[in-house]
MDTraj code that builds the backbone (N, CA, C; nanometers):
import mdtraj as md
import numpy as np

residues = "UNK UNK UNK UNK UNK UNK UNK UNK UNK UNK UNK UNK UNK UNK UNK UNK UNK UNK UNK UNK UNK UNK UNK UNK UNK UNK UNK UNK UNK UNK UNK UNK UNK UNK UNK UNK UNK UNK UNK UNK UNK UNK UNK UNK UNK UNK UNK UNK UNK UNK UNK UNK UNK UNK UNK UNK UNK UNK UNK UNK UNK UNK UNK UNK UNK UNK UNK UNK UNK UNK UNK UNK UNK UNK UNK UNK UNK UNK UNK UNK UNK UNK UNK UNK UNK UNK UNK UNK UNK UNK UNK UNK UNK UNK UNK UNK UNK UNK UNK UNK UNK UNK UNK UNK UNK UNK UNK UNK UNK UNK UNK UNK UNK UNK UNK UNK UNK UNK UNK UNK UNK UNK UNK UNK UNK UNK UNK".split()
xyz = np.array([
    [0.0837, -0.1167, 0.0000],
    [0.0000, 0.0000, 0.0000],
    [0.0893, 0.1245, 0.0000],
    [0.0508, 0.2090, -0.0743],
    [0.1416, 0.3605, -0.0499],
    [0.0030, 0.4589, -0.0085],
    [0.0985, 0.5392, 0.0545],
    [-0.0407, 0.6862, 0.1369],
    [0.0168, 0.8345, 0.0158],
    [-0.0500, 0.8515, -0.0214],
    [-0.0250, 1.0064, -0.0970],
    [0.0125, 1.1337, 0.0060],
    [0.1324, 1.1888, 0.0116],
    [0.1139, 1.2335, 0.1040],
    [0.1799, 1.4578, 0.0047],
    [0.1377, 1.5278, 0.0845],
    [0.1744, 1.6141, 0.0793],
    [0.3375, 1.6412, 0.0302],
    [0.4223, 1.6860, -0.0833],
    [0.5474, 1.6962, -0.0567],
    [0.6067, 1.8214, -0.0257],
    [0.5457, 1.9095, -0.1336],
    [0.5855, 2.0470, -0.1484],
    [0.4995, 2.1605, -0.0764],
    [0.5105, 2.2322, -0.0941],
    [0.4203, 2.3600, -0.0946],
    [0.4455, 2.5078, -0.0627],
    [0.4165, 2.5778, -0.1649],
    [0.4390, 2.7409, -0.1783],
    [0.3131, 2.7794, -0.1279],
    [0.3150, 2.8709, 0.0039],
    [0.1825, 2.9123, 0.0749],
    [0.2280, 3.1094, 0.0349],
    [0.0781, 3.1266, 0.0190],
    [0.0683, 3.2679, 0.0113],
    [0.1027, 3.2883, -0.1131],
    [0.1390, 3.2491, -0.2103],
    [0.1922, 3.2796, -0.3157],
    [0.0635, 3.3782, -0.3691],
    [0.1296, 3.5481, -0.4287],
    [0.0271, 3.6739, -0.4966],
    [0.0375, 3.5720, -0.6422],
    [-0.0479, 3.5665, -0.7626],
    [-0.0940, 3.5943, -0.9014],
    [-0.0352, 3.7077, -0.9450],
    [0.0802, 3.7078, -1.0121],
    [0.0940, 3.8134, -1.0992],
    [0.0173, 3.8261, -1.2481],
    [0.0182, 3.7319, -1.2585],
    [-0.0457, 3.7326, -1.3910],
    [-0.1298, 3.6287, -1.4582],
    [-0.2936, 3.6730, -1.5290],
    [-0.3890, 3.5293, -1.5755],
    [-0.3753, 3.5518, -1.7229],
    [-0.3476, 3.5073, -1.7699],
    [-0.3285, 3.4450, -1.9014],
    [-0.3968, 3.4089, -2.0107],
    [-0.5260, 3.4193, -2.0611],
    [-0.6607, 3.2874, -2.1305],
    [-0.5857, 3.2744, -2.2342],
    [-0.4925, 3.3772, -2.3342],
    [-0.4109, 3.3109, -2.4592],
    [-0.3255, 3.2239, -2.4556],
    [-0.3301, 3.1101, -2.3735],
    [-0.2149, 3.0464, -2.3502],
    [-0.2588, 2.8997, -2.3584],
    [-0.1745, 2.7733, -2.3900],
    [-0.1793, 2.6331, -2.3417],
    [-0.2542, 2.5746, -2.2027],
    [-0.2124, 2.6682, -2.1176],
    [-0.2710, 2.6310, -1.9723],
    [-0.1451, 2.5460, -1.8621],
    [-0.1853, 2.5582, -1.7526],
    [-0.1209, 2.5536, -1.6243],
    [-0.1037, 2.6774, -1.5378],
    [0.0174, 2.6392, -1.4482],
    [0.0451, 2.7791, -1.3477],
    [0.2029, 2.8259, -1.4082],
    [0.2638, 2.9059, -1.4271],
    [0.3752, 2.9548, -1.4422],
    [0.4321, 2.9870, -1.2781],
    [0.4927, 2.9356, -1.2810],
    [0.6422, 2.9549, -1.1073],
    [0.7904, 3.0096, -1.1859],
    [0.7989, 3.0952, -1.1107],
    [0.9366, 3.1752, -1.1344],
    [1.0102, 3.0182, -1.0383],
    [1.1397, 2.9782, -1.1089],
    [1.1895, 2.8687, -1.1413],
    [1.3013, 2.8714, -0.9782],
    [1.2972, 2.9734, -0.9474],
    [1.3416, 2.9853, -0.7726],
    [1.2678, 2.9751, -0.6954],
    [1.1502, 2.9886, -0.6856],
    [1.0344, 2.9208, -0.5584],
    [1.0364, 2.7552, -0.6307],
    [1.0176, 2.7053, -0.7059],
    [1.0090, 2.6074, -0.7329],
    [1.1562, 2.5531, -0.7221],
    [1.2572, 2.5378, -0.6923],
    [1.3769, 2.5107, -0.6285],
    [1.3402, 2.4808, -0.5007],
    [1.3045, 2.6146, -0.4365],
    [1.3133, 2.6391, -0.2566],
    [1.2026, 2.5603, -0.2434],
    [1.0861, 2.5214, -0.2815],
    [1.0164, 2.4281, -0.2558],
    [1.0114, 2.2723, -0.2514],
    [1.0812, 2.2411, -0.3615],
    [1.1482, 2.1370, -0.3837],
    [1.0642, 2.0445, -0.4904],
    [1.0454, 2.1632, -0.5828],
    [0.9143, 2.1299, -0.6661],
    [0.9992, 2.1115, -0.8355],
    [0.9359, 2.0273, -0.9088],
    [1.0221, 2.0197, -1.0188],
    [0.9072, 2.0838, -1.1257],
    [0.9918, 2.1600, -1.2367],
    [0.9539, 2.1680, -1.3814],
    [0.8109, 2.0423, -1.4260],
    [0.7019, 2.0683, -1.4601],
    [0.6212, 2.0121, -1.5673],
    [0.5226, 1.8921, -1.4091],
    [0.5938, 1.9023, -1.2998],
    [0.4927, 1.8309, -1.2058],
    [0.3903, 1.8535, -1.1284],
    [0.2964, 1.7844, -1.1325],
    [0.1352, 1.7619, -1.1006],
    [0.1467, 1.8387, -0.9797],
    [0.0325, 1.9526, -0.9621],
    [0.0358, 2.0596, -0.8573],
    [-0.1311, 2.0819, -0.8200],
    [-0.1839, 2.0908, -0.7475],
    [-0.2694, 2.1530, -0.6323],
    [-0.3063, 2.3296, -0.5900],
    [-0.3490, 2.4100, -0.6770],
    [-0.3710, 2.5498, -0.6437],
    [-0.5085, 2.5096, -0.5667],
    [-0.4797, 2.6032, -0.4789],
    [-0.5901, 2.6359, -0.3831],
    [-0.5633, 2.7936, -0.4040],
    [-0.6925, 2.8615, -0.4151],
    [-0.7375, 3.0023, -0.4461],
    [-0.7973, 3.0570, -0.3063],
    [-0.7112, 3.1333, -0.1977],
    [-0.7985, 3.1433, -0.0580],
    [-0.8552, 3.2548, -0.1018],
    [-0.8635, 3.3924, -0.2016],
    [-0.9253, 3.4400, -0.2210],
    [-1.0533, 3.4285, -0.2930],
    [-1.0765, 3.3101, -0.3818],
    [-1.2326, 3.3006, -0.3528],
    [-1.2906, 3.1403, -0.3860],
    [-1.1727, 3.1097, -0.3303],
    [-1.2336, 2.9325, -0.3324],
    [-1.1938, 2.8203, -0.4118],
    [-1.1633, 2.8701, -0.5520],
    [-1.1231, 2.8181, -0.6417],
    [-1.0576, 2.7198, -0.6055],
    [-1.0209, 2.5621, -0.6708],
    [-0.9104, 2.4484, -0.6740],
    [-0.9249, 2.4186, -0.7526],
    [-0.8331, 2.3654, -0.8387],
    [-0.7700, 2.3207, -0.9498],
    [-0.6017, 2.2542, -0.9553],
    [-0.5873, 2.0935, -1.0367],
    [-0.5277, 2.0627, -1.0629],
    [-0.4154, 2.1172, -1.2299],
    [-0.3068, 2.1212, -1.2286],
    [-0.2382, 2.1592, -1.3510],
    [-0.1081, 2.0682, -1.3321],
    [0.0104, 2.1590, -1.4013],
    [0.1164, 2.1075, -1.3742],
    [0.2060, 2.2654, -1.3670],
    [0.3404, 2.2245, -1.3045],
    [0.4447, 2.4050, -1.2962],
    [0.4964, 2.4238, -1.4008],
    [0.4848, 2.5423, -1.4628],
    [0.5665, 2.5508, -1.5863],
    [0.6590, 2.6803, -1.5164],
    [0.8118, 2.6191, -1.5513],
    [0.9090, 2.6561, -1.5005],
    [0.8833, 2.8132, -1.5677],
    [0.9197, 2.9390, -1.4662],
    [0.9295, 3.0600, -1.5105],
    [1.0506, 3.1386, -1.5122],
    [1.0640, 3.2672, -1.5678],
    [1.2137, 3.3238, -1.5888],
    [1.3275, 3.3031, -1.4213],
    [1.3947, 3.3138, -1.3768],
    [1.4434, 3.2795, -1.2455],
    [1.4533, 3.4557, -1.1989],
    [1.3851, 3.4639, -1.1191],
    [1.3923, 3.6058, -1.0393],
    [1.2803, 3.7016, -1.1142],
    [1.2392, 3.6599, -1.1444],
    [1.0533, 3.6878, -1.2462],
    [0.9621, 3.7396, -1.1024],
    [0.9686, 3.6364, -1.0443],
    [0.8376, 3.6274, -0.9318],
    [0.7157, 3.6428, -0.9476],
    [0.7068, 3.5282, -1.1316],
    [0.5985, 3.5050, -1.1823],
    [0.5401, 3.4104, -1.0908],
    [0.4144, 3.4412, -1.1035],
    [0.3096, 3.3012, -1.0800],
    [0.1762, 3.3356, -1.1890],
    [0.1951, 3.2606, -1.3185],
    [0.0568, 3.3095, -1.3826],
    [-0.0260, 3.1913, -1.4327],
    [-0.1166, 3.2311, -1.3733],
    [-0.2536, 3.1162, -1.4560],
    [-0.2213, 3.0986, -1.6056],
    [-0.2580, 3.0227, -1.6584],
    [-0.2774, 3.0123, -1.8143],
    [-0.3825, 2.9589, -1.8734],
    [-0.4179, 2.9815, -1.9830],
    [-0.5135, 2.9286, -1.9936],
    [-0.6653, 2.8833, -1.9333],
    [-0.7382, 2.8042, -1.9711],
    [-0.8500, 2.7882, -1.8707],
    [-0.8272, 2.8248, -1.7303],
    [-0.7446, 2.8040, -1.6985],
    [-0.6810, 2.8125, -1.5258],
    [-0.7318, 2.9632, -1.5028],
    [-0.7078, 3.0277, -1.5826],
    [-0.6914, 3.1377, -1.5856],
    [-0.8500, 3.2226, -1.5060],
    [-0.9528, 3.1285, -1.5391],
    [-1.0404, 3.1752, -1.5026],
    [-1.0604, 3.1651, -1.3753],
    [-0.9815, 3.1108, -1.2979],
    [-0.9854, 3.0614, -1.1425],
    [-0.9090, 3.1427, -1.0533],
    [-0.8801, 3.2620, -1.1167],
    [-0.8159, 3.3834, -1.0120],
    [-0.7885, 3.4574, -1.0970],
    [-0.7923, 3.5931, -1.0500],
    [-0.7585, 3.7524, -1.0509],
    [-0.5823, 3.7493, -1.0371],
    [-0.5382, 3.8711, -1.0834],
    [-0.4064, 3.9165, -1.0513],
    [-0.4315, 3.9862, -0.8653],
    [-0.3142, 3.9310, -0.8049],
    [-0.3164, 3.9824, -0.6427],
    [-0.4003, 3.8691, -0.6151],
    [-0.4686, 3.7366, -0.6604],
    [-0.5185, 3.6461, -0.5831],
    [-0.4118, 3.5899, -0.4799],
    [-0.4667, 3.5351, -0.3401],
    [-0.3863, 3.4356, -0.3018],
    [-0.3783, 3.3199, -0.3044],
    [-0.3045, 3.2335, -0.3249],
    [-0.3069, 3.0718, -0.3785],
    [-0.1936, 3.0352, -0.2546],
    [-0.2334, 2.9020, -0.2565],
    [-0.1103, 2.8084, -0.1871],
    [-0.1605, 2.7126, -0.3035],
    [0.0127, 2.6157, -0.3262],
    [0.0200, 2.5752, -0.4745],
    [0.0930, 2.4309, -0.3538],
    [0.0497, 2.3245, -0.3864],
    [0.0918, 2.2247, -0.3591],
    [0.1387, 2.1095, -0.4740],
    [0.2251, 2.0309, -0.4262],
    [0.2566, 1.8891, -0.4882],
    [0.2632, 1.7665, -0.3897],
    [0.2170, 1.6875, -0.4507],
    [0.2050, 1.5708, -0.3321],
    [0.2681, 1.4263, -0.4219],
    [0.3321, 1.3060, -0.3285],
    [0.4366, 1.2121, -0.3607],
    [0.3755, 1.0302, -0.2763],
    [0.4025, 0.9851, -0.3212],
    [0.3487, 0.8649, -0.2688],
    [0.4353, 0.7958, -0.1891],
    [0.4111, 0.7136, -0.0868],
    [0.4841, 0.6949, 0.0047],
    [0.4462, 0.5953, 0.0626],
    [0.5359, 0.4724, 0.1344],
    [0.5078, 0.3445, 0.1885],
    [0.4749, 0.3971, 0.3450],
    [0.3748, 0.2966, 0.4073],
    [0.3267, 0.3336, 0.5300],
    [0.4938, 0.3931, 0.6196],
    [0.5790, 0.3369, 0.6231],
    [0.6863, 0.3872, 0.7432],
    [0.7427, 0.4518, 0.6988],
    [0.8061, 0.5319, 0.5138],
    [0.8213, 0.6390, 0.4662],
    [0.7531, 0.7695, 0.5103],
    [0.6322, 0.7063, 0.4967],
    [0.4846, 0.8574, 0.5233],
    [0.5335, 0.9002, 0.7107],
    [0.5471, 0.7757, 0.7524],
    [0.5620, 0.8278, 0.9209],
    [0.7053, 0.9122, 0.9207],
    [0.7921, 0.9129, 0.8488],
    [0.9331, 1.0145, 0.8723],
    [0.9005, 1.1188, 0.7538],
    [0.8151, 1.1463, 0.6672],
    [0.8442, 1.2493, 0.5571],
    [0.7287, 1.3682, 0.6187],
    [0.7970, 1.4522, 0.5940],
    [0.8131, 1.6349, 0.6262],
    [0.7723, 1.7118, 0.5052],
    [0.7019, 1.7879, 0.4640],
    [0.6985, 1.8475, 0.3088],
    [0.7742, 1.9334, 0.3510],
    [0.8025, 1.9974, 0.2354],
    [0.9014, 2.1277, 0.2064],
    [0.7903, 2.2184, 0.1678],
    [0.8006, 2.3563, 0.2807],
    [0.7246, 2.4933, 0.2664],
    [0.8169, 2.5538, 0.2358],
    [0.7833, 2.6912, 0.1471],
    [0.8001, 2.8091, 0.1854],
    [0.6853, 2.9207, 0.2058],
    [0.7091, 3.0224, 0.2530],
    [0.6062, 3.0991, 0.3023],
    [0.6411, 3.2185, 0.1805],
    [0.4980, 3.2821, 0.1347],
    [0.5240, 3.4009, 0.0672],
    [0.4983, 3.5658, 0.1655],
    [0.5326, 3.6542, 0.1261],
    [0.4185, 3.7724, 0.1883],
    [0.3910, 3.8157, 0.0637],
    [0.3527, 3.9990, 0.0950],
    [0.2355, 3.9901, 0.0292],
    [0.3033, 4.0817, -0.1627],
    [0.4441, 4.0700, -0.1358],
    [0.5243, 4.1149, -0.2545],
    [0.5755, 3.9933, -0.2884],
    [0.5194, 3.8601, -0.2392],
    [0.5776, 3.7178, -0.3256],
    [0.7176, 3.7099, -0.2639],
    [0.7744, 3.7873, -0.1239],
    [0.9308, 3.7294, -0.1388],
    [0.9241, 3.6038, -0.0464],
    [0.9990, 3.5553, 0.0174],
    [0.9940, 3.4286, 0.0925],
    [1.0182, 3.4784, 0.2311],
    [0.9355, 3.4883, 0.3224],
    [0.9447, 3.5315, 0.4823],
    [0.9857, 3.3861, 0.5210],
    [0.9544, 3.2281, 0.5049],
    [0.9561, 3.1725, 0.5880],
    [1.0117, 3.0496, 0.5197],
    [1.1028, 2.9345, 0.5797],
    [1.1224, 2.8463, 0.5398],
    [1.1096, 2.7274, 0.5833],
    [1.0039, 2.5783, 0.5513],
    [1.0049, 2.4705, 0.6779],
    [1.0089, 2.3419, 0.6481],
    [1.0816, 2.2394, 0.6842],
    [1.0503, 2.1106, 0.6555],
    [0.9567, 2.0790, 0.7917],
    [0.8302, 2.0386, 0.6972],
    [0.7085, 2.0538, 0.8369],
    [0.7088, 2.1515, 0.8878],
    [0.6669, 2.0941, 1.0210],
    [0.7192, 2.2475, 1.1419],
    [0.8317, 2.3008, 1.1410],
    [0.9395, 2.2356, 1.1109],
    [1.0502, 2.2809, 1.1285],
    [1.1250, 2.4007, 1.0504],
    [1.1706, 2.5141, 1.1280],
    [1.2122, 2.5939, 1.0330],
    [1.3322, 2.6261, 0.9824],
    [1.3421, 2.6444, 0.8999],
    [1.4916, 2.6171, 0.7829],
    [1.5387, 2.7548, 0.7812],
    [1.6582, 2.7865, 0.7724],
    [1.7280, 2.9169, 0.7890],
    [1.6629, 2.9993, 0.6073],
    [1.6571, 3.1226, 0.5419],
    [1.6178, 3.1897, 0.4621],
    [1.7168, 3.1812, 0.3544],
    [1.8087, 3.1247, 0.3077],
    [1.8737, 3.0949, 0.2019],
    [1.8612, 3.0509, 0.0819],
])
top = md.Topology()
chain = top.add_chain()
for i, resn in enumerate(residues, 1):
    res = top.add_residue(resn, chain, resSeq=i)
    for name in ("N", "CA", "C"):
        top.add_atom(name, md.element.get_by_symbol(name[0]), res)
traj = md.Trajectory(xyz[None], top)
């Protein structure tokens, strides 16, 4: 049996930009997706706390120091620019794997830089 468990996750992340001329997904400036521990083209989780929205896509890697995050496509209709999202990825895992694995956060504010860093609870120095 494997448990799906949480791996990644960028919380607070602002919408810079929605997109409808486009292919579709989320665009991540290609340094939160590092510090997260999130890869290029993998299966992701937006949650929209500004008005509810969820939706599955995948990350399409963005310029590095961009501090893009843009809807594309259909997606696009599922948030405003200045929405807030937390963007997750989740990994499968054998029952006594799942009991030692920690996701990798980072925290956004409200200019997208990174206030916070955590495996789980735990917090990771800002580097």
């Amino acid at each position: 049996m494997l448990l799906e468990m949480c791996k990644s996750k960028i919380h607070r992340a602002r919408l810079t930009h929605c997109d409808l001329d486009y292919e579709g997904s989320l665009e991540i400036d290609i340094a939160y997706l590092e510090k997260a521990n999130m890869l290029p083209y993998e299966k992701i989780l937006v949650v929209n706390a500004t008005n509810g929205e969820r939706l599955e896509t995948y990350a399409i890697p963005g310029e590095r120091g961009s501090g893009v995050f843009r809807l594309n496509g259909a997606a696009a209709h599922k948030g405003n620019v200045g929405d807030i999202v937390t963007i997750m990825s989740f990994a499968c895992f054998t029952p006594e794997e799942a009991k030692e694995h920690l996701p990798d956060i980072i925290v956004l504010n409200e200019k997208n830089e990174i206030i916070a860093r955590r495996k789980g609870r735990n917090v990771l120095p800002l580097v």
